[in-house]
C-alpha positions as CSV (number, residue, x, y, z in Angstrom):
1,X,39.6,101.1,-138.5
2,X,40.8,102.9,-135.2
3,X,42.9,99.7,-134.2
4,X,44.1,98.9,-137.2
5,X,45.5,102.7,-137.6
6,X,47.1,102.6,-133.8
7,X,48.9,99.8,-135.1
8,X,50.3,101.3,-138.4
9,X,51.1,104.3,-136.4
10,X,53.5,102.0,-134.0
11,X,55.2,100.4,-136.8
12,X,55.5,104.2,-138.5
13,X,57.2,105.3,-135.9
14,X,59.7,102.6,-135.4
15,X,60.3,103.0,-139.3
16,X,60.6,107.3,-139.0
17,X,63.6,106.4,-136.0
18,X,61.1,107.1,-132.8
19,X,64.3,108.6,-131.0
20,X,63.0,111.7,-133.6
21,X,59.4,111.7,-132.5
22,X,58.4,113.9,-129.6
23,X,54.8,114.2,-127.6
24,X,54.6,118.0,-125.9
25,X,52.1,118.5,-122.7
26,X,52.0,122.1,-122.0
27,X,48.4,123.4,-123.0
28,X,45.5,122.3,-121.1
29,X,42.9,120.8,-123.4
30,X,40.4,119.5,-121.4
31,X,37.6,121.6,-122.7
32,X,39.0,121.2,-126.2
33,X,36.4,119.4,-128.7
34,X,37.0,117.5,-131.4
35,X,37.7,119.2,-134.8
36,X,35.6,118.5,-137.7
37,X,37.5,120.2,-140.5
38,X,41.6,119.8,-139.6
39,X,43.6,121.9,-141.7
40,X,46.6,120.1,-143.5
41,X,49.8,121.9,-144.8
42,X,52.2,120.7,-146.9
43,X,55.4,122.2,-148.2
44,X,56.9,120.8,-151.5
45,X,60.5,122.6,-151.4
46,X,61.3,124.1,-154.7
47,X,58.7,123.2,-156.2
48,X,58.2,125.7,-159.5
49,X,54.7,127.0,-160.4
50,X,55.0,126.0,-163.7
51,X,56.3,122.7,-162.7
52,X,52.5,121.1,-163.1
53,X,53.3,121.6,-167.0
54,X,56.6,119.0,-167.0
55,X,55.2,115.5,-166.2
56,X,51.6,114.3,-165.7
57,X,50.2,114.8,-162.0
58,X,46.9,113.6,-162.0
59,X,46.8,114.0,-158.3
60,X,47.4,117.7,-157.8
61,X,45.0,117.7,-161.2
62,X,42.1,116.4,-159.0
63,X,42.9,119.1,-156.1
64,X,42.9,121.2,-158.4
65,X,40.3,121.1,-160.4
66,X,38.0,120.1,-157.2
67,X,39.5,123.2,-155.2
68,X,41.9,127.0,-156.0
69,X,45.0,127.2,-157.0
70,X,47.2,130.5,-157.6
71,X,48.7,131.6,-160.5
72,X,51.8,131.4,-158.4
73,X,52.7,132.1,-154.6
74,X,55.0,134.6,-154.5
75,X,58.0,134.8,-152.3
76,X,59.4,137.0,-149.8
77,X,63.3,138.3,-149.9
78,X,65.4,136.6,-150.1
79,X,63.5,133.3,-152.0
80,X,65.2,131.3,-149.7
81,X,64.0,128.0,-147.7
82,X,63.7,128.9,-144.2
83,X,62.6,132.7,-144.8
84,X,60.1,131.6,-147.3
85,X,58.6,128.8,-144.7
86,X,58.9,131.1,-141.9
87,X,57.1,133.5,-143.5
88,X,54.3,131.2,-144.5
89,X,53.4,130.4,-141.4
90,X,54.0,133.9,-139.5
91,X,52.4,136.1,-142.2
92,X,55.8,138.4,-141.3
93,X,59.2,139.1,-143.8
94,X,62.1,137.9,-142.8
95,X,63.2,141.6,-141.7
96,X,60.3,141.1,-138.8
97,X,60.3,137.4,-138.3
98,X,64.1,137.6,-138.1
99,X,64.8,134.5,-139.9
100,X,66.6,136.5,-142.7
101,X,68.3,133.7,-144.8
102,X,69.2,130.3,-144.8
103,X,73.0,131.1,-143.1
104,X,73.3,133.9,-141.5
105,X,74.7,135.6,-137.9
106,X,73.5,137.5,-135.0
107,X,75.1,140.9,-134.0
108,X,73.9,140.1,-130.2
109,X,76.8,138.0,-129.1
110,X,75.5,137.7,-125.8
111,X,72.9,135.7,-126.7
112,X,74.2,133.0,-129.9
113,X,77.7,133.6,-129.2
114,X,79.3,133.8,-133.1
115,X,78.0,131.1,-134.0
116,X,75.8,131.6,-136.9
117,X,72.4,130.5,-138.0
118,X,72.4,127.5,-140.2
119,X,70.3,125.0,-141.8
120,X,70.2,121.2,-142.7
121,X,69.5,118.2,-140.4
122,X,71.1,118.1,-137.4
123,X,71.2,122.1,-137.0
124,X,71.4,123.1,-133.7
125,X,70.5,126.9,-134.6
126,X,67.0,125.7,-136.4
127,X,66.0,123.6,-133.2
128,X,66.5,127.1,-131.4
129,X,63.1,129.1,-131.3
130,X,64.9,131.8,-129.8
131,X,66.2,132.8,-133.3
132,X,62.6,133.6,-134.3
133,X,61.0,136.7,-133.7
134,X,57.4,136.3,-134.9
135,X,54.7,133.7,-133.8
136,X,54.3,130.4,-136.0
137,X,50.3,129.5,-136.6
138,X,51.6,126.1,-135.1
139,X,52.1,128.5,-131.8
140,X,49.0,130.8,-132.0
141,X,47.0,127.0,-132.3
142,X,48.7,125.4,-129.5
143,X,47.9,129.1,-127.1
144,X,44.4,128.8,-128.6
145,X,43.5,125.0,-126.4
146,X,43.9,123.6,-130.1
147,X,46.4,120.7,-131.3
148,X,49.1,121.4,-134.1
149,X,50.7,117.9,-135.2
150,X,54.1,118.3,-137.2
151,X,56.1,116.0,-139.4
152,X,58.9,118.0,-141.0
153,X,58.7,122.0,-141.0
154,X,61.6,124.3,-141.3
155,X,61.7,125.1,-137.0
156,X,58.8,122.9,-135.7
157,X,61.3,121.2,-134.1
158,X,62.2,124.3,-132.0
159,X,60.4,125.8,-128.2
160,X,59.0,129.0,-129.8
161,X,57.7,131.5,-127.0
162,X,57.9,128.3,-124.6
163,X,55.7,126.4,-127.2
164,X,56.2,123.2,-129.1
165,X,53.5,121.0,-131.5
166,X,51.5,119.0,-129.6
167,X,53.1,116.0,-131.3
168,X,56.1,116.8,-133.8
169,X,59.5,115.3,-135.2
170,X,62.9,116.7,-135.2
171,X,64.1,116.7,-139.0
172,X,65.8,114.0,-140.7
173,X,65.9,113.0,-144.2
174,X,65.1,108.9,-143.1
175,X,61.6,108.7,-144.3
176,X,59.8,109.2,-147.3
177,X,57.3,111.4,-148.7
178,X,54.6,108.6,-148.0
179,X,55.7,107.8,-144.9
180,X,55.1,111.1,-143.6
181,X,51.8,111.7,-144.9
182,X,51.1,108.1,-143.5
183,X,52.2,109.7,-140.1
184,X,49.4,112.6,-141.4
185,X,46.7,110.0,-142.0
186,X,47.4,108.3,-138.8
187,X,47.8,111.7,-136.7
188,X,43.3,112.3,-138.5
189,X,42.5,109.2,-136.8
190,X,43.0,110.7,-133.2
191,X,39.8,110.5,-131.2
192,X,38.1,113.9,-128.9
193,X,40.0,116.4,-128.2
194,X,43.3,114.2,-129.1
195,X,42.7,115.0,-132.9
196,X,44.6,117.9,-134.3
197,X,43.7,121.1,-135.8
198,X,46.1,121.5,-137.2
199,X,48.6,119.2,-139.5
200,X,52.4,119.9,-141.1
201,X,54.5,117.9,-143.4
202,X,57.2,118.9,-145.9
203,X,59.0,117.3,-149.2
204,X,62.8,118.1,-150.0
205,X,63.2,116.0,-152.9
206,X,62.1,118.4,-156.1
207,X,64.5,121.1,-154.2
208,X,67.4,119.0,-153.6
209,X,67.1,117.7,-158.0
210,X,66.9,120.9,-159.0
211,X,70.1,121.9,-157.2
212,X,71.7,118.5,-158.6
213,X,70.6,118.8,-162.1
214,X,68.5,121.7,-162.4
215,X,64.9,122.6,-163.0
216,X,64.0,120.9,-166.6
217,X,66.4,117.7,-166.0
218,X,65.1,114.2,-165.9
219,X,65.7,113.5,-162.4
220,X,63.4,116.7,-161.2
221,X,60.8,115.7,-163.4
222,X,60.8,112.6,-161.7
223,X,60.7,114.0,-158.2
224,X,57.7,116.2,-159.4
225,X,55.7,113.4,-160.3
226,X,57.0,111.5,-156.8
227,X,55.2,114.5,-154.9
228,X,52.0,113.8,-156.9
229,X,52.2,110.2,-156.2
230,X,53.0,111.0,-152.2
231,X,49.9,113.3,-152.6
232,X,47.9,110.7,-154.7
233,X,48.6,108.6,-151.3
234,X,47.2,111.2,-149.0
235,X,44.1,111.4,-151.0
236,X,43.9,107.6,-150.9
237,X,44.2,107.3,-147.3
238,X,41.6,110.1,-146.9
239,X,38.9,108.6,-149.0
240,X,39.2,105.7,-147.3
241,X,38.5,107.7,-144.0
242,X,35.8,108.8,-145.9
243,X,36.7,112.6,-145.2
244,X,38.2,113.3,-148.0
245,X,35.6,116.6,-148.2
246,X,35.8,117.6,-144.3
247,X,39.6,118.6,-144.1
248,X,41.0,121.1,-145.7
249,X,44.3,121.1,-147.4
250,X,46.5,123.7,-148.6
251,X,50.0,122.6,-150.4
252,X,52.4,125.3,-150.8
253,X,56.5,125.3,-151.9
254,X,58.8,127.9,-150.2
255,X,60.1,129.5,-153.9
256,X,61.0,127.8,-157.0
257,X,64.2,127.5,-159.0
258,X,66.2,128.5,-162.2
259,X,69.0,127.4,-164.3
260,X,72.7,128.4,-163.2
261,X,75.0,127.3,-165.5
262,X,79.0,127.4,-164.9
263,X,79.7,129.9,-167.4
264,X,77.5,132.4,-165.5
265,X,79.4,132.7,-162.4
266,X,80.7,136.0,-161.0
267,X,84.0,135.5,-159.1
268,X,84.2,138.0,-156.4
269,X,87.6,138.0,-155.7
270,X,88.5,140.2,-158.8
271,X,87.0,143.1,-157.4
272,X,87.3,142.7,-153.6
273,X,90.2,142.0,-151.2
274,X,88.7,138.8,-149.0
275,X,90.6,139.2,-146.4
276,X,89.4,142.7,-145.7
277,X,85.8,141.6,-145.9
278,X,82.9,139.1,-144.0
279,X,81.3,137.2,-147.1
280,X,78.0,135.7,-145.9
281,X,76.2,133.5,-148.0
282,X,77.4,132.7,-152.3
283,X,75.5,132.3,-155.2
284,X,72.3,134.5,-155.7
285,X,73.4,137.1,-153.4
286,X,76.3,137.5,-150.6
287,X,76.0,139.9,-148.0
288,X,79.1,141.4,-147.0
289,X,80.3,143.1,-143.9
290,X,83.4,145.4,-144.3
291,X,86.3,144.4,-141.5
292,X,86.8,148.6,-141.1
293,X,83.7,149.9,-141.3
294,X,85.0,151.5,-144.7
295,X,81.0,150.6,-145.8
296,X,81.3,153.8,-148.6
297,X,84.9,152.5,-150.1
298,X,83.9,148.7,-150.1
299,X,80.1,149.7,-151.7
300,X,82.4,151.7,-154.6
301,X,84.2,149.0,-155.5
302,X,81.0,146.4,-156.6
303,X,79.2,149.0,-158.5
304,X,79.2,148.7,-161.9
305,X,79.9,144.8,-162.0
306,X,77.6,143.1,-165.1
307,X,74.4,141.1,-164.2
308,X,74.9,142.7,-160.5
309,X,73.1,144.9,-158.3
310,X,74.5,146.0,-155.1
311,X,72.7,148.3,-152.3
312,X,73.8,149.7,-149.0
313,X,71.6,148.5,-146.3
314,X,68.0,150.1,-146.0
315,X,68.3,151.5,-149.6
316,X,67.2,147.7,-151.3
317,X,63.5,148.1,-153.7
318,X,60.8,148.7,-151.1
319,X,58.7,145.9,-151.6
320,X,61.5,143.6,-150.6
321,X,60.5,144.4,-147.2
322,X,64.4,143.8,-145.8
323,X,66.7,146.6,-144.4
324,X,65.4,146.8,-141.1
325,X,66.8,144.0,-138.9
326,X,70.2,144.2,-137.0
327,X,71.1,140.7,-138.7
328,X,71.0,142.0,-142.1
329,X,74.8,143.0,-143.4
330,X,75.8,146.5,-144.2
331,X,76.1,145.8,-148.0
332,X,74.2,143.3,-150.4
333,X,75.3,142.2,-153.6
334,X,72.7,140.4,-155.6
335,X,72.9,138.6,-158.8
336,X,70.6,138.9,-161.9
337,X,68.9,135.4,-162.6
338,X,70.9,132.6,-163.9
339,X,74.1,134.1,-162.4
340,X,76.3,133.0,-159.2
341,X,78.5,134.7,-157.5
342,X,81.3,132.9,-156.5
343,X,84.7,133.0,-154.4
344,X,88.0,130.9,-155.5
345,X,87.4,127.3,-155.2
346,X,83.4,127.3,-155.1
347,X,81.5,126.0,-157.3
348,X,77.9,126.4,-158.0
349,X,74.8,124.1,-158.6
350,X,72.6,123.5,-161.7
351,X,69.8,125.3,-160.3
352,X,69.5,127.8,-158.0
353,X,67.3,130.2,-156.2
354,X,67.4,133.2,-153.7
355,X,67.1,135.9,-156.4
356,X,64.7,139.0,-157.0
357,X,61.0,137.5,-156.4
358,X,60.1,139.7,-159.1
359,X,61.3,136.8,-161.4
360,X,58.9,134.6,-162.3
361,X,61.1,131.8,-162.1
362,X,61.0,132.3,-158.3
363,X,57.2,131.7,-157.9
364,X,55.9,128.6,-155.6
365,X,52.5,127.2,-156.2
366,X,49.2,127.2,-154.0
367,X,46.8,124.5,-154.2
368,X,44.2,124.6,-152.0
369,X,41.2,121.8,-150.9
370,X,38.3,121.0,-149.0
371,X,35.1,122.6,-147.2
372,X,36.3,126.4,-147.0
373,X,37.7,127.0,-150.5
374,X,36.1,127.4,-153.6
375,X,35.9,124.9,-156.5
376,X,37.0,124.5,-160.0
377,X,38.8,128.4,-159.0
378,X,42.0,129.7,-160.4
379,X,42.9,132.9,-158.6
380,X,45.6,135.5,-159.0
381,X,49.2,135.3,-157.9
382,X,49.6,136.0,-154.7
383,X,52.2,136.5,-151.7
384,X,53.1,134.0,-148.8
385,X,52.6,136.3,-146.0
386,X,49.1,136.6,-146.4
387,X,48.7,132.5,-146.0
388,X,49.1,132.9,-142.1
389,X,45.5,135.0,-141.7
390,X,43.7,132.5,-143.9
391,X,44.9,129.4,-141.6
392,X,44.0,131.6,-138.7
393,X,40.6,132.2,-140.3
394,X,40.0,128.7,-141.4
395,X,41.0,127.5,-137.9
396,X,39.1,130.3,-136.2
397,X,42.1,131.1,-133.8
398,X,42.9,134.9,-133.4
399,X,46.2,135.7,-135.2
400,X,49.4,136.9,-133.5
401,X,50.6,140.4,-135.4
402,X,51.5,140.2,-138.5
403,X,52.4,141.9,-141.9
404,X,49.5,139.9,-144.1
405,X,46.4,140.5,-145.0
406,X,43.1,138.5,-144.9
407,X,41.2,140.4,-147.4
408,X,43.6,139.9,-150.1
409,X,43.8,136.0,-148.9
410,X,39.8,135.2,-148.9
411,X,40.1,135.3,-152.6
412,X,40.3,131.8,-152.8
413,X,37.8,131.3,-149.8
414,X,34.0,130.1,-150.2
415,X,32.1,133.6,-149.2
């Protein structure tokens, strides 16, 4: 079994483009035993939380009913990809982890230049941990003389506190959802104190659909039930480990998604000059940073516009938990659901996301399997920053500061 693994594990690599695989030696493990419970994370971007009700998924079915799963995970502001997974595995908001949104820029020009934060393969900014304020559980495991091992995870890629995964990839969208929890599998069957603790993997095709076509469309209903079937595989490969019932698994999506249709968009130009104005980011929200400092006179001029609400920074709802970093713009101007605001010549998508988590349409799922959790449980709602003290309890690593909260977490926990 061990040989044969080694082997698929050579050929994986070749097939995953090994010029995007990397082996970090920086912790000394020497006393570090081998785990007998590894904890396995898996993203599923966009991923709805009533997306289990579209298509059969027999696999997350059996997860489920064998394990917890949340009424819906709820996101931070704004329901964004990287703030959402940075968050996840930080237990901070975005205001304190600093990863605010998905394209955004850094007052400190001494230290990024003006170049701005940005996201996709091949990003430059994501690869560098210096943008990132807070301490990923990949991090607090590595500082702890325990492995993390990461295929695909918005910044494992990046030197965090002069930190990397033990083993990781940079991202690239060249392998498939099987192939990487293959690379998962093979990753268990690491001997001593070569065998992680901790495991990381993440899916983009359900996102990616329901920006094409949107959320009920054919083409995300068939990426859902691809994510079952790449889960179906990771249960396969784990039975026939036989240890199926000593890992634990936790499967998470970053926010979810709603229907933006063309004859909702908002064009900003009809109440703004753009040329006396910074417009960062479109469609949910844009943050905007007056060119005079006239914050007062620009903030006039957007209140008032239908399906919009617009706030001076530090005066947004309280429990979005974002006003206090220097990266956040002086003004934000946020949509109501299903509308986009839009500047001449842009288009938006079929779905979207990045609006008030208060909608329900914004909720991620939490499924969660194996030794620590209860079975057969459905358990309340609850938010992403509270995931990071459960992985630090389930791994029994002492977690960094944070703004979560174990006792609202061990809900779903075996007492």
């Amino acid at each position: 079994m061990r040989n044969s693994s080694l082997i698929l594990l050579f050929f994986l690599l070749i097939s995953c483009n090994h010029t995007n695989y990397h082996k970090y030696s920086g912790v000394e493990l020497s006393n570090y035993g081998e785990p007998t419970n590894p904890l396995i994370l898996i993203s599923i971007d966009g991923f709805r939380w009533d997306y289990f009700d579209k298509v059969d998924t027999p696999n997350f079915d059996r997860l489920i009913a064998n394990g917890s799963k949340a009424d819906g995970l709820k996101t931070v502001y704004p329901s964004k990809t990287f703030p959402n997974h940075i968050s996840i595995v930080t237990g901070n908001y975005p205001s304190n982890h600093g990863i605010i949104s998905n394209y955004f820029y850094d007052p400190d020009t001494t230290k990024f230049g003006k170049r701005p934060f940005y996201i996709g393969a091949g990003s430059t900014a994501a690869q560098d941990g210096r943008w990132i304020n807070a301490e990923p559980v990949w991090v607090t495991v590595e500082k702890q003389a325990k492995r993390a091992m990461i295929m695909f995870w918005p910044m494992s890629d990046a030197e965090i506190m002069g930190i990397r995964p033990s083993e990781y990839y940079v991202y690239n969208e060249e392998s498939n959802n099987k192939e990487r929890m293959d690379q998962i599998l093979s990753w268990l069957d690491y001997n001593g104190n070569a065998r992680p603790s901790f495991l990381a993997s993440y899916f983009s095709s359900v996102d990616h659909n329901g920006h094409d076509h949107g959320p009920n469309a054919t083409q995300t209903i068939e990426a859902i039930a691809e994510a079952d079937q790449a889960i179906g595989h990771l249960i396969d490969g784990l039975e026939a480990r036989n240890i199926l019932d000593e890992v634990n698994i936790i499967i998470v999506s970053d926010h979810g998604m709603t229907e933006t249709p063309s004859s909702k968009y908002i064009n900003i130009a009809e109440y703004l000059n753009l040329d006396d104005v910074v417009i960062v980011g479109r469609g949910p929200f844009m943050e905007i940073r007056p060119k005079n400092d006239n914050v007062d006179e620009i903030y006039q001029s957007l209140i008032g516009i239908e399906h919009t609400q617009v706030f001076k920074k530090g005066e947004t709802p309280k429990d979005f938990h974002y006003g206090d970093n220097n990266r956040i713009e002086p003004i934000l101007l946020l949509a109501d659901e299903h509308w986009s605001l839009v500047t001449p010549g842009y288009s938006s998508s079929f779905g979207s996301h990045g609006y008030d988590p208060n909608y329900r349409s914004m909720n991620g799922i939490f499924v969660a399997h194996g030794p620590v959790f209860k079975s057969g449980f459905s358990g309340p709602e609850i938010r992403n920053v509270h995931l990071y003290e459960m992985m630090c309890s389930i791994m029994n690593v002492i977690p960094a500061n944070n703004d979560g909260s174990l006792e609202i977490s061990k809900v779903f926990l075996n007492d």
